[in-house]
C-alpha positions, 0 to 999 in steps of 0.5 A: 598099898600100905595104907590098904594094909590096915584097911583091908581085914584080909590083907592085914591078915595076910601081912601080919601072918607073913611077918610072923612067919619071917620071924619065926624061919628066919630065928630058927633058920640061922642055926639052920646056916650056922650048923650046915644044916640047910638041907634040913628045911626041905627034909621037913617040909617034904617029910611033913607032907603024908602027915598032912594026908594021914590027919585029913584021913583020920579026922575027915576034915580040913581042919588046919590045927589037926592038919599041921599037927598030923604034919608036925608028928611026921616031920618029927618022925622024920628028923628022928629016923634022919638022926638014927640012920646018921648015928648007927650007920655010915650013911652021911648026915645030907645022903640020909636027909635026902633019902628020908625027904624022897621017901616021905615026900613019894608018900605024902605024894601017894595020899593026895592022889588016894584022898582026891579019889575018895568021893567026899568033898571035903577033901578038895584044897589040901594039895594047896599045901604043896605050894602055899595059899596065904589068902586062906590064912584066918585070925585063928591062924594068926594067932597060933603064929603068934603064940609060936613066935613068942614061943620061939624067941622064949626057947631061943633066949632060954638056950641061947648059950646052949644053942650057940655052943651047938652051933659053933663048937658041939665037941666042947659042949659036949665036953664041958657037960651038956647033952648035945643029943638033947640039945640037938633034939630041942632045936629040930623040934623047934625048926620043924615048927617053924617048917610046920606054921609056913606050910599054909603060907609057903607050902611044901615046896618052898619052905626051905627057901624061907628058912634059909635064904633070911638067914643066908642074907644075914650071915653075909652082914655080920659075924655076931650071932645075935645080929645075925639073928636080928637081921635075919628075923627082919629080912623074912619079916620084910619080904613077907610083907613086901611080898603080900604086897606085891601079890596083891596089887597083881591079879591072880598073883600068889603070895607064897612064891613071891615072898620066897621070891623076894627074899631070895632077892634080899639075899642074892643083894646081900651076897654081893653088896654087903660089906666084908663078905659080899662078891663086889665088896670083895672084888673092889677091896681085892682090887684095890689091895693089889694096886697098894700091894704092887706099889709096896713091892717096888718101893720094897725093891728099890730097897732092897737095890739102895742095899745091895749098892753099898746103901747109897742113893744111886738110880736105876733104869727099869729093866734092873728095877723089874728084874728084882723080884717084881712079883704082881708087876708084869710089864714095864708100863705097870712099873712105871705107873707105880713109880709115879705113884710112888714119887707122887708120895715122895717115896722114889725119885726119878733121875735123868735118862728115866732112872729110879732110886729110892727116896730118904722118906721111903728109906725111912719108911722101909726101915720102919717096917722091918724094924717094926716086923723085926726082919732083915731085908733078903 
């Protein structure tokens, strides 16, 4: 299959516009993420929609360059009114998103039915746009996707301390001198550029998934912005060849959805396995964590016990043990098995009649601790 992407013209079209629009969703999708902004995608994607229409009706063809310029000006319109609506009213950032994607999405709806009326045959492949149709990617396509990725990643580098204040502590750029507002305008145009190149590819519909799911992956693998965005850029790159890929080798399968397909794949992976952040990673660093912690709390008890019983090493039978402060130890059968653990370290010690009392090397240790933590035992 790889071998058929550098053989077959079409194909290699495809994958190269589909790693292209990996690169370019998943740089500006991790602002998307970083700034809580996630719903943005799917306002402009939708808002982009009767741009479509009110293009093919004005020039009276389908040419894309005018197409995806008529979407790129409603889709900015829509981010602008989303901002003025946010700014001058108490309507809240997503309820006006939501609001603005319905609106304009319900008359981009209205020019499609309009358009597919009109008897002109021209018009016939435009509600492609809603869905994605990959396959009809040209070389002039391409080449457009890369002039906008090489502008993308110039912007990215140019405002990349300026970006990263925004994303991260907007109050204190804006104290410190820079124009947040403008800032905040440079970076939507860019995102709804973004937006605007994977129409064709993704369509309307699913184009926010492609913004934000890279990203969504990354995030759960660092905490360094410009990992992030590496990352991110890479998964939307992978799983726009992984999935042309795919939908090549099944029949009538399209490309669009399974790419947004696999890299929500990518991300529902990362959620779970990445280190640090992932579910099971967490689950299992949880899980061994409590066991660590119940060990620690009956040494910390037998402690406390050598203490109160003039600090002498005498033993003491599991109720008394079990009674003092045992927190996370719920039975007698736990206990012990933490004692175990405990003698296994030569921290506690068992005596006759299965009584337990502290150890000199978990005395020690204990009192390493508290000298470290400057407490005294309670």
């Amino acid at each position: 299959m790889l071998a058929e992407i550098f053989s077959d013209y079409t194909l290699r079209i495809v994958s190269i516009g589909s790693i292209l629009l990996g690169i370019i969703s998943g740089t500006l999708g991790t602002y998307a993420v970083l700034r809580k902004q996630s719903l943005i995608g799917d306002m402009v994607s939708h808002a982009a929609l009767p741009g479509i229409g009110l293009s093919f009706l004005i020039i009276g063809s389908k040419n894309t360059e005018w197409l995806l310029l008529g979407a790129f000006i409603a889709a900015w319109i829509a981010t602008i009114i989303v901002n003025t609506i946010y700014r001058n009213s108490r309507i809240k950032y997503d309820s006006a998103l939501g609001m603005i994607l319905a609106v304009f999405f319900g008359f981009g709806l209205v020019l499609l039915s309009y358009i597919q009326k009109i008897p002109n045959a021209n018009q016939a492949g435009l509600e492609n746009f809603l869905f994605g149709q990959a396959s009809t990617l040209l070389e002039r396509d391409i080449i457009l996707m890369a002039i906008i990725a090489v502008f993308t990643i110039i912007s990215v580098i140019l405002f990349w301390k300026e970006f990263k204040l925004l994303s991260f502590d907007s109050d204190f750029a804006d104290i410190i001198g820079f124009s947040t507002d403008k800032l905040d305008l440079i970076l939507t145009t860019l995102i709804v550029i973004a937006v605007v190149v994977g129409l064709q590819s993704v369509g309307v519909v699913l184009m926010s998934a492609m913004l934000i799911a890279p990203a969504v992956a990354s995030r759960q693998w660092t905490d360094k912005l410009s990992i992030m965005i590496i990352l991110s850029s890479t998964f939307g790159a992978l799983s726009g060849v992984i999935g042309t890929i795919i939908s090549s080798s099944i029949p009538k399968m399209p490309t669009g959805p399974i790419i947004v397909m696999v890299v929500t794949i990518i991300a529902f992976i990362s959620m779970l396995f990445a280190p640090k952040r992932g579910l099971i990673w967490r689950r299992i660093k949880d899980y061994y964590n409590k066991k660590e912690l119940g060990a620690n709390m009956v040494l910390n008890n037998l402690y406390s016990l050598y203490k109160n019983h003039g600090e002498d090493f005498h033993p003491h039978d599991l109720d008394t043990i079990c009674l003092h402060h045992t927190g996370i130890i719920h039975s007698k059968r736990m206990l012990k098995r933490e004692l175990h653990k405990l003698e296994i370290l030569g921290l506690a010690k068992e005596y006759e009649n299965g009584n337990w009392a502290i150890t000199q090397k978990g005395l020690d240790k204990m009192e390493s601790i508290f000298f470290e933590d400057g407490r005294d035992i309670v």
